[in-house]
N, C-alpha and C positions, 0 to 999 in steps of 0.2 A: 752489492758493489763493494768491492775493496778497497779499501782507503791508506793511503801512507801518507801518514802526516809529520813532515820534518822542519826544522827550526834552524835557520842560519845563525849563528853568534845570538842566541837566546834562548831561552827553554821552554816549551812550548805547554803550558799550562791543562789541569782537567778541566777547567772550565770552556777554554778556548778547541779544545777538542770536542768536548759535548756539541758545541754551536756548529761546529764544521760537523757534526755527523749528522746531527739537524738541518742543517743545509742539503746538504751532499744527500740527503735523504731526497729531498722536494725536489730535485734536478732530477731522480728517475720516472719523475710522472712525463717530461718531455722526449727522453731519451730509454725507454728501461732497457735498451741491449746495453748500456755502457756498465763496465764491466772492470774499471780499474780508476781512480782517480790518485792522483799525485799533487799533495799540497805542500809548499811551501813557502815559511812564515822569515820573515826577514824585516832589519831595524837598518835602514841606512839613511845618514843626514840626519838625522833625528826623526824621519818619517817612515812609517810602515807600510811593510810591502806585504802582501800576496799575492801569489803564482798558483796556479795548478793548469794540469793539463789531465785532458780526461779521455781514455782509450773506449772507445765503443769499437763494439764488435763489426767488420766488413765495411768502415769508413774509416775518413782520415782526425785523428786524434784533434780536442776544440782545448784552445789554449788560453788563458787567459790571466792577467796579469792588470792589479789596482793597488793605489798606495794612499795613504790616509794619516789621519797624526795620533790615531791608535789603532788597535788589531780590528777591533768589533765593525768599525765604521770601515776597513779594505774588506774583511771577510765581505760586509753586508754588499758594498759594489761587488766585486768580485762575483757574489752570488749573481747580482742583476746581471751580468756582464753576459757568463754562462748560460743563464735564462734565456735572456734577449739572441742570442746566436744560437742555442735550441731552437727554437720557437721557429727564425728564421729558416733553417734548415728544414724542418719540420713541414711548414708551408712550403716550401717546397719542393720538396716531394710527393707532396699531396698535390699539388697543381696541373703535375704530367700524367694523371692516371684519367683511365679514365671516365667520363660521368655516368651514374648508376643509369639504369636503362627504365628505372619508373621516370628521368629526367626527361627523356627521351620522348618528343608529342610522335602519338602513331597517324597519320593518315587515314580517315575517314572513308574507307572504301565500301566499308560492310552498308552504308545506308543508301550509296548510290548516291549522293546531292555532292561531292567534291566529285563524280567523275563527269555530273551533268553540266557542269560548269567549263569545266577543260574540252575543246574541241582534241579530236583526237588525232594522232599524228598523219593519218593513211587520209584524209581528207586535204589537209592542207598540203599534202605535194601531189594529191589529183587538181585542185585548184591552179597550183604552181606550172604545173604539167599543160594544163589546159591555155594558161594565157603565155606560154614560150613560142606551143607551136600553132 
């Protein structure tokens, strides 16, 4: 994944880069088509912001936006934020597919005892038949 990582009115540190590529690592176990993220770090009010938005391939880009009263503690929400709305997506689209076919009970037909039980269709409308006319 490719990473741009930018800094509003502050300089954006190596240590603070390490930690977002560390991140930004652990979000491809939920998402691995994504394929470009955009971060950036911002000080407004005296509180800190992070922003990113992250492009995955043949979906609509997941956005997300936390602020904290230093970097470490918005990265870390920021991180959960992403997570928590992978995950979501994630589920589902797992939910409209459909279920494996060992899921699937077959009908008992090979032993004969599910079909001694069911009277069969051609009997109940000679029955039928019979008390009309």
């Amino acid at each position: 994944m490719q990473l741009i990582i930018s800094g509003r009115n502050i300089e954006v540190t190596d240590d603070l880069r390490v930690r977002i590529e560390g991140q930004f690592e652990r979000l491809e176990r939920y998402e691995p088509r994504a394929s470009r993220a955009e971060i950036t770090l911002g000080e407004e009010k005296n509180r800190c912001v992070a922003e990113a938005v992250l492009s995955i391939d043949r979906r609509p880009p997941v956005h997300g936006v936390a602020e904290a009263e230093d970097f470490r503690t918005a990265l870390d929400r920021l991180h959960d934020k992403l997570a928590r709305q992978l995950k979501r997506e994630r589920s589902r689209r797992r939910d409209h597919r459909a279920p494996p076919l060992e899921a699937i009970p077959l009908e008992e037909t090979a032993t004969g005892e599910a079909a001694a039980d069911e009277t069969p269709a051609d009997e109940t409308a000679l029955d039928d038949a019979d008390g009309i006319a």
